[in-house]
C-alpha positions as MATLAB code, in Angstrom:
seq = 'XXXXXXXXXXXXXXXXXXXXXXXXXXXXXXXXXXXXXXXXXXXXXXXXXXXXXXXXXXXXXXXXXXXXXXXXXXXXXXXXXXXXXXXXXXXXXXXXXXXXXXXXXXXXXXXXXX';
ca = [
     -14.023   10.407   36.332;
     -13.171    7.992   33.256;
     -14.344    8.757   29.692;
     -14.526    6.538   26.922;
     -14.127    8.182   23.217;
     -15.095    6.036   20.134;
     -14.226    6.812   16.934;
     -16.567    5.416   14.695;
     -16.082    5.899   10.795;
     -18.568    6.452    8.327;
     -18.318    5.285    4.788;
     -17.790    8.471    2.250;
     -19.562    6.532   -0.409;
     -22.946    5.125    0.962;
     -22.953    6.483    4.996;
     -22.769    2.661    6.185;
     -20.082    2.106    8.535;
     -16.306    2.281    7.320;
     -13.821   -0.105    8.473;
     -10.666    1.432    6.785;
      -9.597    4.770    5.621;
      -8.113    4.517    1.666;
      -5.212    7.036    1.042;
      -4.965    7.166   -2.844;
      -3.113   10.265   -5.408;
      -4.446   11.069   -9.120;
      -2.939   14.223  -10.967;
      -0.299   15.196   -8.077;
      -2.977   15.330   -5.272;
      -3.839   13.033   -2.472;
      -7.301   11.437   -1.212;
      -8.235    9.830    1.863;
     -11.907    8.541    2.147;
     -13.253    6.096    4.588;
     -14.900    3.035    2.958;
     -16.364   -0.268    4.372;
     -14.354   -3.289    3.086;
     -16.504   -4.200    0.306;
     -15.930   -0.526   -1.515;
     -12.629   -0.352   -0.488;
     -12.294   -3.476   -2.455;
     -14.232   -2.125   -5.523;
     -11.781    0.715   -5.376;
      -8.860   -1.113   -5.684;
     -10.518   -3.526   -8.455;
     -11.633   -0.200  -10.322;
      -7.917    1.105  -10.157;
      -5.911   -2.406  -10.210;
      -5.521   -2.438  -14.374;
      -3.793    1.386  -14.035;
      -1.705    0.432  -11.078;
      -0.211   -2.544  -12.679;
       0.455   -0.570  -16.109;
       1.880    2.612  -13.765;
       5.335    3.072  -12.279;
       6.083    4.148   -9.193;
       7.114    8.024   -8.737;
       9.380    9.238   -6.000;
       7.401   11.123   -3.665;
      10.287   13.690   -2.958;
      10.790   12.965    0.627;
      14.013   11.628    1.883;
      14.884    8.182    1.714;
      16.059    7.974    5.245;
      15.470    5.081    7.431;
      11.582    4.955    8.150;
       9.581    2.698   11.418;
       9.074   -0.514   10.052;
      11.528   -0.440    6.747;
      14.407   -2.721    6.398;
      17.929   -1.573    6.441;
      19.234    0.345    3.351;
      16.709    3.326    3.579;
      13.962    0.370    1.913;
      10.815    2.018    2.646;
       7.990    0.724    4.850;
       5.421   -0.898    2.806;
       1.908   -2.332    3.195;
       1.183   -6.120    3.161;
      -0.569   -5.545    0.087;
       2.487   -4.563   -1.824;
       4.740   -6.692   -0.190;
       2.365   -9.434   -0.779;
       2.032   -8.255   -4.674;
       6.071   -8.330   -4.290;
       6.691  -11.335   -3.032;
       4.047  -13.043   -5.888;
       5.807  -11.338   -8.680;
       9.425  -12.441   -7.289;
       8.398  -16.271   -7.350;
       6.782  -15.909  -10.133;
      10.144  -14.569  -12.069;
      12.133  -16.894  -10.494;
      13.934  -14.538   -7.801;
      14.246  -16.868   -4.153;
      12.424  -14.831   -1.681;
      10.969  -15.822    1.880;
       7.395  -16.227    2.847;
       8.049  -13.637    5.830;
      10.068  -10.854    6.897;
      12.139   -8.212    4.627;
      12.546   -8.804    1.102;
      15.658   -7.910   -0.252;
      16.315   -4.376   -1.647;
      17.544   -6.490   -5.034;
      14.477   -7.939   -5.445;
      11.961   -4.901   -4.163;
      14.816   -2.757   -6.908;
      13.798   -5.568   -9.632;
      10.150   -5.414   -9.027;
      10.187   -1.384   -9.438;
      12.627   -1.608  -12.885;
       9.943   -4.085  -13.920;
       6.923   -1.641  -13.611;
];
């Protein structure tokens, strides 16, 4: 007998249907809520002016060689940042290529820079 299971998520904000689930961290604790793209988008516009002010912190875990990172023990990251990464290299003048892993130099540069 086959079964079929289908995960279906529900946004935490208005109990329309969620197409991502948002990992964030305020005051040393972490969130996950599942929001449809348009509130996952308003959550990242609400929290864009404190992420570009902030620094990074280390979260403590080891900086080992992780699935998907580059060589060096670079960290996996999400197209997002290495979007964000890639914008704030060109725009500072650093040579860095449209795809694939960006240098530890530069992703080091980026993080002294914020």
């Amino acid at each position: 007998m086959a079964k079929h299971t289908q995960v279906i998520l529900i946004d935490d904000l208005d109990g329309g249907e969620a197409n991502e689930t948002v990992t964030f961290a305020i005051d040393g604790t972490s969130y996950e809520i599942d929001l449809s793209d348009g509130n996952a988008k308003r959550l990242r516009e609400a929290l864009s002016p404190f992420v570009t002010s902030a620094r990074r912190a280390d979260s403590g875990q080891a900086r080992g060689r992780r699935r998907g990172a580059g060589g060096g023990g670079q960290r996996a990251m999400t197209r997002e940042k290495s979007a964000e990464i890639r914008a704030w290299a060109k725009a500072h003048g650093h040579p860095v290529s449209e795809r694939g892993r960006i240098a530890a130099s530069i992703v080091q540069a980026y993080e002294d820079a914020h």
